[in-house]
C-alpha positions in Angstrom: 23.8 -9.8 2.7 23.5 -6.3 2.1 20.8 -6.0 4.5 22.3 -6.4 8.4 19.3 -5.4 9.7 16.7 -7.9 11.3 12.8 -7.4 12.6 10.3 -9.8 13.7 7.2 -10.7 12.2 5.4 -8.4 14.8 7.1 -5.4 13.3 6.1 -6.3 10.0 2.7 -6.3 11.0 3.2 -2.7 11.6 5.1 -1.9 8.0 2.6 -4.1 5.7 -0.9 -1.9 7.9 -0.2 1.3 6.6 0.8 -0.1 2.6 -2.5 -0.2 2.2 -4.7 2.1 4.7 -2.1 5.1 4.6 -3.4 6.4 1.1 -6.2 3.9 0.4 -8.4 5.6 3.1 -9.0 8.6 1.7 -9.9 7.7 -1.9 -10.6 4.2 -2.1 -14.9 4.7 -0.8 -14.9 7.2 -3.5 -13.6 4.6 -6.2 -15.9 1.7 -5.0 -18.8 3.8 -4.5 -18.9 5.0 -8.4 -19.2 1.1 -9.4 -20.8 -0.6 -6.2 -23.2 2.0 -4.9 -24.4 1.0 -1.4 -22.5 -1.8 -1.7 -19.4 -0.3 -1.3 -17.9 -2.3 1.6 -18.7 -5.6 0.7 -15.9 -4.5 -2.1 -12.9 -4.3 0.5 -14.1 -8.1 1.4 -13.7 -9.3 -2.0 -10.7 -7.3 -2.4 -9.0 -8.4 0.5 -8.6 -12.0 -1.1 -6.1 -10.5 -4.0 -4.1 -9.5 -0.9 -4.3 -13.4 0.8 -3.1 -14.5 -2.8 -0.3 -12.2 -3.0 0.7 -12.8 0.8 0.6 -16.6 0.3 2.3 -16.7 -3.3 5.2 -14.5 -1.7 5.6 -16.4 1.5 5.5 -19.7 -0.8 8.1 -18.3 -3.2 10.5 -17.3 -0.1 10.3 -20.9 1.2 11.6 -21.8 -2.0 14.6 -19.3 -2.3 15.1 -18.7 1.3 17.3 -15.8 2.2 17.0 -13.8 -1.1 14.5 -10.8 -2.7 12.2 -11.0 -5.5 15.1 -9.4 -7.4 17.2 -12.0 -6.4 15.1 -15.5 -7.3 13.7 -13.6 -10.4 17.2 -14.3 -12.0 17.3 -17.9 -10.8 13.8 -18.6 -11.8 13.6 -17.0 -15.2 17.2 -17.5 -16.2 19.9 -14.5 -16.0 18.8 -12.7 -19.2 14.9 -12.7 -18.7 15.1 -12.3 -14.7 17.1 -9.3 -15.2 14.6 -7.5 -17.2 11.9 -8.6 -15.3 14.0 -6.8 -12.0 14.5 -3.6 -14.1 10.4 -3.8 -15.2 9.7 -4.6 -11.3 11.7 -1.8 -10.1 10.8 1.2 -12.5 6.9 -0.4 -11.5 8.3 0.4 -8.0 9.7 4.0 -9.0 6.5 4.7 -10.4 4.2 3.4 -7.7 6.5 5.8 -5.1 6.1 8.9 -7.3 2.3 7.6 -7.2 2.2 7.8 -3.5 4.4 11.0 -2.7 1.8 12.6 -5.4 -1.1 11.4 -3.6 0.4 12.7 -0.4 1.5 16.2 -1.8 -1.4 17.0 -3.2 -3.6 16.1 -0.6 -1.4 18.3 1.8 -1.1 20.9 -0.8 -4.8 21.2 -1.5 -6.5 21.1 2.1 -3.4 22.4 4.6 -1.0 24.3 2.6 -2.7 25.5 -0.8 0.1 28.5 -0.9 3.3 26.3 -0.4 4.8 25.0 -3.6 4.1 21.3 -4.2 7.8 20.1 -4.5 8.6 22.1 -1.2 5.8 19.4 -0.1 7.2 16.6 -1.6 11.2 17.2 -1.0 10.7 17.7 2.6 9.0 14.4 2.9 11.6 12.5 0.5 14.3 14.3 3.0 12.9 12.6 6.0 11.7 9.5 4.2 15.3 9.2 3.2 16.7 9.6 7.2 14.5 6.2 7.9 16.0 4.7 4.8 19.4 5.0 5.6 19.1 3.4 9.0 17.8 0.5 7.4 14.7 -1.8 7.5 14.9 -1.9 11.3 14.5 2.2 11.8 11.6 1.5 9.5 10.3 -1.3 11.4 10.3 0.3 14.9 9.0 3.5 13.4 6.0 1.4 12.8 5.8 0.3 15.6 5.7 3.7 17.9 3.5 5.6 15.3 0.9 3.1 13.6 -0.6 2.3 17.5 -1.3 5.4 17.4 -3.4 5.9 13.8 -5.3 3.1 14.8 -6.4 4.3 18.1 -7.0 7.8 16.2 -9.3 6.0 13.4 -11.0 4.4 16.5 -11.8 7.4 17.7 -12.7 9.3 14.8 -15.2 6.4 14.1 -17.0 6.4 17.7 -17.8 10.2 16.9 -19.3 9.8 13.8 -21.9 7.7 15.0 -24.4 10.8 15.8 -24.2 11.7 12.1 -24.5 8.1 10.2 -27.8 6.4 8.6 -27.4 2.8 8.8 -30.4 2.9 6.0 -27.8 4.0 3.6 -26.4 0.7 3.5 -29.8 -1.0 1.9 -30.9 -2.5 -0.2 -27.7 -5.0 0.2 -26.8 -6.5 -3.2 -29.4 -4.8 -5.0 -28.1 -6.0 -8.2 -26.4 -9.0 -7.3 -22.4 -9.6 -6.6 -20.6 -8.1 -10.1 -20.8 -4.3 -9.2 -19.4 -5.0 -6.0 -16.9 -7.3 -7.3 -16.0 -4.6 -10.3 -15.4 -2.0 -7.2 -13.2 -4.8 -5.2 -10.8 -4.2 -8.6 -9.5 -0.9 -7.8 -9.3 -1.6 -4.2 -7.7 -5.0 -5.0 -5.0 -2.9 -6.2 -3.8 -1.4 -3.0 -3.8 -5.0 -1.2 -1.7 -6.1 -4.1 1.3 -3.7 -2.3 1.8 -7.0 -0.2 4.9 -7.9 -2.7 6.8 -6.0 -0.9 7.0 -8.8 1.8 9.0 -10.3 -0.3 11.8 -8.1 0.9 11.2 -8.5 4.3 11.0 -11.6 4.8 15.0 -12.8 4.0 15.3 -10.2 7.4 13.0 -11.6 9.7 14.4 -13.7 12.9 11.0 -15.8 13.2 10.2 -16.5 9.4 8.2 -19.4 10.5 5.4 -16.5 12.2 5.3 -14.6 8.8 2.1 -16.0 7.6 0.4 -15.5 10.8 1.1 -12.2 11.2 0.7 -11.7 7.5 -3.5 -12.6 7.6 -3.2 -11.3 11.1 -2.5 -7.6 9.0 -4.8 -8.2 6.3 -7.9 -8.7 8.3 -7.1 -5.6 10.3 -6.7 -3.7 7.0 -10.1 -5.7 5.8 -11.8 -4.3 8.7 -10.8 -1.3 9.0 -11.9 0.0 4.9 -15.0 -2.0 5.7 -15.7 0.4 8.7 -14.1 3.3 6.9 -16.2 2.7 3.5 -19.6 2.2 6.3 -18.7 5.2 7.8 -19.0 7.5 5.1 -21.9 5.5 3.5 -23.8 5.9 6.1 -23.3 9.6 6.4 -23.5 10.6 2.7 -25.2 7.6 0.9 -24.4 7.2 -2.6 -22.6 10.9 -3.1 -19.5 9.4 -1.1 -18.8 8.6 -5.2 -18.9 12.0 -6.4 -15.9 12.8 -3.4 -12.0 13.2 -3.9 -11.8 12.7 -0.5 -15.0 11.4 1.1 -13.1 10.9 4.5 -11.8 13.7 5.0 -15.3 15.4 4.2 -17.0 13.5 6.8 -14.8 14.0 9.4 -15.5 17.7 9.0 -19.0 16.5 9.7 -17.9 15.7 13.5 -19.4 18.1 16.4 -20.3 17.5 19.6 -22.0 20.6 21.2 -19.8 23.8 20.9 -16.3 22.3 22.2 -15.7 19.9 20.5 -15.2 20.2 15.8 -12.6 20.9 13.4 -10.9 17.5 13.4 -9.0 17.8 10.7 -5.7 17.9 12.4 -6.4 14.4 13.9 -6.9 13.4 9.8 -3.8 15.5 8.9 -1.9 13.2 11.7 -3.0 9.8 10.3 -2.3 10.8 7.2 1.2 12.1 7.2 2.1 9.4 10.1 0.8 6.4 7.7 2.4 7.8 4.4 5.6 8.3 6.1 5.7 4.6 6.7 4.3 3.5 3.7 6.6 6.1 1.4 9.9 4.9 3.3 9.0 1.3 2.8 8.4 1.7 -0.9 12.0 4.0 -0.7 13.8 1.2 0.9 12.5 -1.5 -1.6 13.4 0.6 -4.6 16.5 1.3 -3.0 17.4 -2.5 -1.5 16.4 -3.8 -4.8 18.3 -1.0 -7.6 21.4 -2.2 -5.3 20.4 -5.8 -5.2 20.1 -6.0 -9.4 23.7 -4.4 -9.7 25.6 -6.5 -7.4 26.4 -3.5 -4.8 28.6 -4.4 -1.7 25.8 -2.1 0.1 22.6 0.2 -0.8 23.8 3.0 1.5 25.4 5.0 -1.0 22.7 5.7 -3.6 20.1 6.2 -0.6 20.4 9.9 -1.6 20.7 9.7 -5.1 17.2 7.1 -5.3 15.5 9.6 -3.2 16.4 12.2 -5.6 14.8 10.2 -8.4 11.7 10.0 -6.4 11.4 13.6 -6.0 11.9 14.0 -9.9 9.4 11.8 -10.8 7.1 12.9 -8.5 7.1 16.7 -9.6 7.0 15.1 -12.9 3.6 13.3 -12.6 1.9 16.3 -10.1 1.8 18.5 -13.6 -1.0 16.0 -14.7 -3.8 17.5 -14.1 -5.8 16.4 -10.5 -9.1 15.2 -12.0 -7.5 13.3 -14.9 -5.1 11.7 -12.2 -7.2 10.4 -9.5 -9.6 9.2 -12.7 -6.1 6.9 -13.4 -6.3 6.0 -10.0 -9.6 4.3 -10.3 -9.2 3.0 -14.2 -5.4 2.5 -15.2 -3.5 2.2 -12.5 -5.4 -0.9 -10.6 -4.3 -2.7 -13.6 -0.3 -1.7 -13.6 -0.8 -2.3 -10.2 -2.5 -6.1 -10.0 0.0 -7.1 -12.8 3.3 -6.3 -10.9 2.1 -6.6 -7.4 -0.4 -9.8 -8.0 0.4 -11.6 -11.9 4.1 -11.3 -11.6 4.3 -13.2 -8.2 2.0 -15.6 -9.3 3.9 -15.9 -12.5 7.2 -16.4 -11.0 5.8 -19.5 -8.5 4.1 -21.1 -11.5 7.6 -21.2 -13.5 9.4 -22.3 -10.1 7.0 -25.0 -9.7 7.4 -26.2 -13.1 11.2 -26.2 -13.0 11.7 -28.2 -9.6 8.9 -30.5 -10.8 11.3 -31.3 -14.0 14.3 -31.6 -11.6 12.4 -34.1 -9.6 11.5 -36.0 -12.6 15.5 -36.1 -14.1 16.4 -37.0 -11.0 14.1 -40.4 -10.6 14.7 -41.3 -14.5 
């Protein structure tokens, strides 16, 4: 196995939080705002069940191919020729989605921190550390994790609790004012961040108490559930129906915190949760794309193209930041739930339908 590594399904409760709160907090109440209006949260509910789907169809296929990656059992379910491509299509999706993420992250660092550092200085000195995490494998990653994501939830906690002077509950009404489909079209975009729950697929061969994976797998997704249901409230409640017109809504209404003349200026606490949960969520997304490139070419180990992967991030990254910001976060909320939902959601679903089929037609030769 080229993975010595082990974690329990505890710590992977940690890795699969931040997949989709990391970078989903800060844009994904501007997205479901512009097509659910007041109904904003009620769209991380029905988004949360493409996550439940994906969690379920993963957990199924690993019971079937114990032991192995979705780059692995692609091959054996779809035949050598056709699994392969599907593993190359799978892993540039992941390339693409990690370039997504570290652009996401730069520029948000780059436009309200550091607006005169370079964005690539931004980006290489994350890919550098991303890459430190990497190397020591899925259980550096793992108890990273677990020491800092304790800690973004307690900040988020508090953030929340100080908001309170500033929201309108009243925002909220009237509650599906024009019935379920424009919250349901805003659950699509939002859908596409709990469709980063394919990536369980190569953590659970590693886990020393598979049989708590599912547990701790819904245990995650209703924390994530509830916490862009309070996220999305939050900022409803303060700005109404503008929180659609925001890049980044959240970090706009923490700015909005005060409490008499001591106590403002929060944004470091945002600037922690931020770079904390994209750490995570970057070096998970690193050590896929790594674990699986070395997986699909038959390498003895993944440690020596750790470097040369991260390198390829950083590339791709720089390459994508020249798009222009309004044209790319437009992608966010139109193209890219698509891309997303089809490799994170379809192809999973895809791949259990065929393995079904397959041991269904073994079952049958062997009775005749």
């Amino acid at each position: 196995m080229i993975e010595k590594g082990k974690i329990s399904s505890f710590q992977m409760f940690f890795i699969l939080y931040p997949l989709v709160v990391a970078t989903g907090d800060l844009v994904i109440p501007s997205f479901s705002a512009k097509l659910a209006k007041q109904d904003l949260w009620i769209s991380s509910i029905f988004a949360s069940i493409i996550g439940f789907i994906v969690l379920f169809t993963v957990i199924r296929l690993h019971n079937l191919y114990p032991g192995k990656t979705l780059i692995q059992y692609s091959e054996q379910i779809a035949g050598k020729i056709v699994g392969k491509v599907i593993s190359i299509c799978f892993l540039f999706y992941i390339l693409d989605d990690t370039s997504s993420i570290m652009r996401q992250y730069s520029q948000f660092v780059h436009d309200v921190f550091l607006p005169n550092t370079p964005i690539y200085i931004i980006i290489s000195a994350m890919v550098i550390v991303c890459s430190f995490a990497v190397s020591g494998g899925v259980e550096a990653i793992a108890r990273s994790a677990q020491f800092f994501i304790p800690f973004v939830i307690l900040a988020w906690g508090v953030i929340l609790i100080l908001l309170i002077p500033d929201m309108n509950p009243r925002n909220m009404f009237p509650i599906l004012e024009k019935g379920l489909l424009p919250p349901l079209k805003g659950g699509v975009p939002t859908g596409a961040w709990f469709s980063h729950f394919v990536l369980i697929a190569f953590l659970l061969p590693y886990l020393t108490d598979p049989v708590k994976a599912k547990k701790w797998g819904v245990i995650s997704l209703l924390a994530i559930m509830m916490n862009l249901v309070l996220i999305t409230l939050s900022t409803l409640f303060v700005f109404g129906v503008l929180t659609g017109d925001m890049i980044y809504p959240v970090m706009t209404v923490v700015r909005y915190i005060r409490i008499g003349d001591f106590l403002e200026h929060l944004e470091s606490i945002m600037m922690a949760i931020w770079v904390v949960g994209c750490f995570i969520k970057i070096s998970i997304y690193y050590y896929v794309f790594t674990i699986g490139f070395s997986q699909m070419m038959r390498l003895s180990s993944y440690q020596p193209i750790v470097r040369s992967c991260g390198f390829l991030i950083v590339v791709f990254t720089v390459w994508i930041s020249k798009m222009d910001i309004h044209q790319y976060f437009s992608s966010l909320g139109t193209t890219f739930p698509f891309v997303v939902l089809l490799f994170g959601a379809v192809l999973p679903v895809g791949l259990l339908i065929v393995a079904w089929i397959r041991t269904r037609r073994k079952n049958v030769v062997k009775t005749i």
